[in-house]
C-alpha positions in Angstrom: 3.4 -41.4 44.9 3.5 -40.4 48.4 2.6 -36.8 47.3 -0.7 -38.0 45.5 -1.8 -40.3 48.5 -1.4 -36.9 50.7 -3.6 -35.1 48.5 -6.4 -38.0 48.3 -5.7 -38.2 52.3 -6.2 -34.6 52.8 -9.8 -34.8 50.4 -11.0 -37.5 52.1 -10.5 -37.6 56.3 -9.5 -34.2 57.0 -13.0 -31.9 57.6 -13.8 -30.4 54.2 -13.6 -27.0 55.6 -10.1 -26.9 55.2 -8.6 -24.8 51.5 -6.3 -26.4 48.4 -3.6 -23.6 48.7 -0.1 -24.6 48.7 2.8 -22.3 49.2 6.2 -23.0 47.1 9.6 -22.4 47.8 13.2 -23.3 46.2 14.8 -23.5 49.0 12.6 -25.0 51.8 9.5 -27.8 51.6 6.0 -26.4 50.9 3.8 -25.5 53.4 0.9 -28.5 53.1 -2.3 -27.3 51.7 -4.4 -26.5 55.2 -1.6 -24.4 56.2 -1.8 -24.3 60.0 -1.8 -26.3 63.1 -2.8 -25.2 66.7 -2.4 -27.4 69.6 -4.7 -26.1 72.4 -3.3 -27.9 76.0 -5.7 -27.9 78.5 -3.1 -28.6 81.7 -4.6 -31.6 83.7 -7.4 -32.7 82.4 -8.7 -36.0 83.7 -10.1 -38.4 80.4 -13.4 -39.4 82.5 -14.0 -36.0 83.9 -14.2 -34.5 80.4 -16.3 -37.6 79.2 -18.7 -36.8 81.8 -19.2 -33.0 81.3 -19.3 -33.9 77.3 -22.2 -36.2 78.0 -24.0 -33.4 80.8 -23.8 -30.9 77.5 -21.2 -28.6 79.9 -18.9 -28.9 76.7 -20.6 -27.4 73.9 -17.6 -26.0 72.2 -15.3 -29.4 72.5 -18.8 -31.3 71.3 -18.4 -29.6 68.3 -15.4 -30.3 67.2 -15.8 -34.1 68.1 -18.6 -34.0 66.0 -17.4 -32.9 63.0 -13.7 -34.2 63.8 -12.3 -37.0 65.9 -12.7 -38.1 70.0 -8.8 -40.2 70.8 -8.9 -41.9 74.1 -5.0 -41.3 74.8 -3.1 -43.1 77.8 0.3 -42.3 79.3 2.8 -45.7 78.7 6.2 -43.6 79.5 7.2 -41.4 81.9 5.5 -39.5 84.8 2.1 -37.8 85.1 3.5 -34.9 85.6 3.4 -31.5 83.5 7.7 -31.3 82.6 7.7 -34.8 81.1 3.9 -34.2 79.4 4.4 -31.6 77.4 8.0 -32.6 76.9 6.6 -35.5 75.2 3.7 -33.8 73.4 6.5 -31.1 71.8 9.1 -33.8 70.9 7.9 -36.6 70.7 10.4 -38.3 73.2 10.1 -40.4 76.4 12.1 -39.3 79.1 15.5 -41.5 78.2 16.0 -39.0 75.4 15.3 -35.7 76.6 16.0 -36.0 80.3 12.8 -34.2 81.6 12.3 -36.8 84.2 9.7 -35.7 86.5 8.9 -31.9 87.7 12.5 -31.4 89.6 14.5 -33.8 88.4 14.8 -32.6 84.4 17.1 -31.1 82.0 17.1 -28.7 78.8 15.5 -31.0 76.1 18.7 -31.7 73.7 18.9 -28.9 71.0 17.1 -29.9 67.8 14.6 -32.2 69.4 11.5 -30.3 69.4 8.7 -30.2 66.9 9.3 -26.5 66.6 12.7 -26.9 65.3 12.0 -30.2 63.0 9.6 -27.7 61.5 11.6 -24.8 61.0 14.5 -27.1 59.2 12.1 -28.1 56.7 10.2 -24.8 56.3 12.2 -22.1 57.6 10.6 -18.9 57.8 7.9 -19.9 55.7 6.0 -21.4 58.5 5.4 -19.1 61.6 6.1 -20.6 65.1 4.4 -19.7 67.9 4.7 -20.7 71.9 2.4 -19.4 74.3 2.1 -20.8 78.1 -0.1 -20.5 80.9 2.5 -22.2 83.9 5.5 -20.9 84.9 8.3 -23.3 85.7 6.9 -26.6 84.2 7.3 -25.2 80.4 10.0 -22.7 81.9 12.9 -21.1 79.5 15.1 -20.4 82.7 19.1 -21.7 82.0 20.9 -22.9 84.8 19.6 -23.0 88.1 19.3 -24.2 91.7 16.0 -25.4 92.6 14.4 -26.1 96.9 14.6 -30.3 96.9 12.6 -29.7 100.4 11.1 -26.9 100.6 6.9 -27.3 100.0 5.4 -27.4 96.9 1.7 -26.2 98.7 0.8 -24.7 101.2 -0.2 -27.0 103.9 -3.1 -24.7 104.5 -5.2 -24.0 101.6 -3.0 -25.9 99.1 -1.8 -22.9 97.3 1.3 -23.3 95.3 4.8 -21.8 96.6 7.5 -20.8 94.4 9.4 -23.4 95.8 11.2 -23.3 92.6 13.1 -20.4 93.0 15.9 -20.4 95.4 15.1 -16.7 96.5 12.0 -17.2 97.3 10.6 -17.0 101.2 9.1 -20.8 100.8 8.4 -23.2 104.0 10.6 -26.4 104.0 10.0 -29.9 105.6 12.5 -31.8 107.3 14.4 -29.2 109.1 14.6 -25.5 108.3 17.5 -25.8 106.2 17.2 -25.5 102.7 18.3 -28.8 100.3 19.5 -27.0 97.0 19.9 -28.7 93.2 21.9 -27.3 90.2 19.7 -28.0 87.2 21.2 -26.8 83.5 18.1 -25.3 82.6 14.1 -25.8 82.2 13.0 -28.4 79.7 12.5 -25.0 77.1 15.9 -23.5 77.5 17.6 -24.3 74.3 14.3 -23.9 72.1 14.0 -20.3 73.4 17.4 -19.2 73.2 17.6 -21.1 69.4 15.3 -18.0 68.2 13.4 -20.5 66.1 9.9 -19.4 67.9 8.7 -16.1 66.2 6.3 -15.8 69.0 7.1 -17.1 72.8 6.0 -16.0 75.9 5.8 -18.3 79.2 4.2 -17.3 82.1 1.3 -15.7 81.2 -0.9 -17.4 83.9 -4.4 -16.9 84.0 -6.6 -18.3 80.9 -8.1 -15.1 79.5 -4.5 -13.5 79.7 -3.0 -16.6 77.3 -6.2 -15.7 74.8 -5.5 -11.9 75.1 -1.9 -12.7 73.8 -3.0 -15.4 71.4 -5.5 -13.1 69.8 -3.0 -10.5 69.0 -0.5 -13.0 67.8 -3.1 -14.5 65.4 -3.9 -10.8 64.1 0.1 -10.8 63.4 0.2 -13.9 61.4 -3.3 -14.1 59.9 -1.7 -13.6 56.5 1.3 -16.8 57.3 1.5 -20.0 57.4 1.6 -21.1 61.0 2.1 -24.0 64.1 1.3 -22.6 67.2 1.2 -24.5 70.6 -1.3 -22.5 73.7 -1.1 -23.5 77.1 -3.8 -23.2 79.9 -2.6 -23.9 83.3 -6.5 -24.9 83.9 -8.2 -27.0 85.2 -4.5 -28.6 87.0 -4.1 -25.8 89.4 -7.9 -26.2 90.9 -7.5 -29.8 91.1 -4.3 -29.1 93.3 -6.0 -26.8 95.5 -10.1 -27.9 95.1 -9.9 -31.8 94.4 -10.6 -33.5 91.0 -14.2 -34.2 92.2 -14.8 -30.5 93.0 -17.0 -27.8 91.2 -14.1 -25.8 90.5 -12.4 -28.5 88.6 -15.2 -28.9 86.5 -15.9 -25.2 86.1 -11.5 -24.8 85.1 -12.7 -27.2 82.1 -16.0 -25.3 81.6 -14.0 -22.0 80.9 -11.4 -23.4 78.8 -14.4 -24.6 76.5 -15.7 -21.2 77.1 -12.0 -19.6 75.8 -12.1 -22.7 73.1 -15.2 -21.0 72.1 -13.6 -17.5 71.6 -10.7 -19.8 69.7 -13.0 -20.6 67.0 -14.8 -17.3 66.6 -11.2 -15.7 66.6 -10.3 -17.6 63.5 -13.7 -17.0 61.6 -13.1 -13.2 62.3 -9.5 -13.6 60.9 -10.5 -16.2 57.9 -9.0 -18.7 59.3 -11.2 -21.9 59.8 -11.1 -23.1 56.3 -7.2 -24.0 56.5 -6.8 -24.5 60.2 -6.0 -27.4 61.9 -7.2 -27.9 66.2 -5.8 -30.7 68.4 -7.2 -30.3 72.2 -4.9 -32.6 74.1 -3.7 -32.7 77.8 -0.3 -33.4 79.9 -1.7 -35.7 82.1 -5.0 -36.7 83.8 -5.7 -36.3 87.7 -6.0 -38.6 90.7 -10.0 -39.5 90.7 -11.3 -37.6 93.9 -7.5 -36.4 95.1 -5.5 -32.9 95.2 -2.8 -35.2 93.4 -1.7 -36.6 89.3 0.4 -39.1 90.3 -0.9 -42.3 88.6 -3.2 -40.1 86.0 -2.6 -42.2 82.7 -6.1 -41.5 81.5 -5.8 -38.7 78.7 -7.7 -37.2 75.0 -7.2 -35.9 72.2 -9.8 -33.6 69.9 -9.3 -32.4 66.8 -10.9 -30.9 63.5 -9.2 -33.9 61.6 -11.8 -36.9 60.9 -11.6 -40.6 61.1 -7.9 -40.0 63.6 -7.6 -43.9 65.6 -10.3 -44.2 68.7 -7.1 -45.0 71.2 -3.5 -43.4 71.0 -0.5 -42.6 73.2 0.3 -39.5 75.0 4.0 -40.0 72.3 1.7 -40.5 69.4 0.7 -36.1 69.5 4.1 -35.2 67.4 4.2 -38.2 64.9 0.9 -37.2 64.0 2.1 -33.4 63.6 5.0 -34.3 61.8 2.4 -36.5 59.3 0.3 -34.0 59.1 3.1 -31.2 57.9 4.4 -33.9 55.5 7.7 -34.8 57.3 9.5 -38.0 56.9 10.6 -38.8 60.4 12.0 -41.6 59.2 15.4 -40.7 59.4 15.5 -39.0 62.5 18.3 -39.7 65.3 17.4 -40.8 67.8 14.5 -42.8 66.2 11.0 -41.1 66.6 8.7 -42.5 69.3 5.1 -43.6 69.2 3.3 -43.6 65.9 0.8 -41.4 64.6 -2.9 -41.6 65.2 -3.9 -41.1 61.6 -4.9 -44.5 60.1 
């Protein structure tokens, strides 16, 4: 019975561009018939900022996907606005009291078997290609254990560049004396998940946007042919907010060019064939500060995607129940308990 409504679900709210085929296995769950998932993170994205460049027509790439998919209005209950716990959430589906990933330096290696990527390779195995490709550095890090600067500057207190006060070698300015105030931490949030081996295709650190789409694009040439979940990471628009302000024309211009590289997204997959059976959710961490440098109280969040008729409001925990409904996996056993709910009616 559950099998039939999936079909009948998948006919009628999903955007009819998506394909029937199904891929069978003895030994591992079928791949669900639109075959891939990509989660596009635009890092920092403020809710009313992206509302407002929607409505100016700045957009145009984002517009069309709202209009022939769903707009979510997503808020932040749990946890901080910061980019550790975001994404930690997004990727597991867990507030902080599960994984650890408190805030940006107090956090831990998110408990092995936890993340969406490794749900998803139990029940499909190889079958399903896994791919994990980030912008940032430390915040969706793979480093293992570690001593981290509690006091040296995150900024500079000139032009609000960002040290490496992450890295204990590192020449980085400190506050309250000239001493350094050192941290053991276990490992970054993505530790365990790298090291498991699970991820066909990872790579951290890549920085700028148009280097993350260089190396998506060549990934997506390598898998064209596979079944696929595949999370992409742009450190933009959060870094220019940091240094520029939220209010700024180079915030607004970060989002403008991720729409640009969403743009080269979707032409991408209708060189490679891909539209028809592919699956986009444009989400964010966390919002920004209205008019500050800062994200500390940013609850205001979104989610786009292809998929129609998804609920008008969600929760930043509801991203991977909906993946998991989506892939056709019963969370309903899982330990600890799943949170949030998905946002598909």
């Amino acid at each position: 019975m559950k099998k039939l409504f999936l079909c009948f679900f998948l006919s009628a709210c999903f955007n009819p561009l998506f394909s029937a085929e199904t891929h069978k296995s003895p030994m591992k769950s079928s791949i669900p018939k639109f075959r891939n998932i990509i989660v596009i993170g635009w890092d920092g994205s403020l809710r009313e900022r992206v509302e407002l460049l929607l409505k100016q027509g700045q957009l145009p790439n984002l517009k069309s996907i709202i209009d022939h998919g769903s707009y979510v209005s997503t808020t932040i209950t749990k946890d901080a606005t910061e980019t550790k716990p975001g994404w930690t959430q997004i990727l597991t589906g867990y507030s902080s009291k599960t994984t650890g990933v408190l805030n940006n330096k107090f956090y831990a290696p998110i408990p092995k078997g936890l993340t969406v990527f490794e749900r998803l390779s139990q029940k499909f195995g190889k079958k399903l290609k896994l791919i994990f490709l980030t912008g940032k550095v430390n915040n969706v890090g793979i480093r293992g254990p570690h001593n981290i600067c509690m006091n040296c500057l995150k900024r500079s207190t000139i032009n609000s560049k960002k040290t490496r006060w992450w890295d204990e070698f590192a020449e980085t300015p400190v506050f309250g004396g000239h001493k350094k105030i050192m941290n053991h931490r276990e490992g970054e949030p993505y530790y365990y998940l790298y090291n498991s081996k699970v991820v066909d295709h990872f790579q951290t650190a890549l920085i700028e946007g148009p280097n993350v789409l260089r190396k998506a694009f060549l990934v997506l040439d390598r898998v064209k042919n596979d079944a696929f979940f595949a999370f992409i990471h742009f450190e933009e628009p959060d870094e220019q907010g940091h240094v520029f302000g939220e209010n700024s024309k180079e915030y607004s211009k970060a989002l403008m060019d991720n729409d640009i590289n969403l743009g080269k997204m979707l032409n991408k997959l209708k060189e490679l064939n891909l539209v028809n059976n592919t699956i986009l959710i444009v989400t964010t961490d966390h919002g920004f500060d209205i008019g500050k440098h800062s994200h500390h109280d940013a609850r205001n969040t979104f989610l786009v995607s292809t998929i129609k008729n998804l609920r008008p409001t969600g929760d930043r925990l509801d991203i991977t129940p909906t993946i998991y409904e989506l892939f056709d996996v019963d969370t309903r056993n899982f330990t600890p308990p799943i949170e949030g709910k998905s946002i598909i009616p």
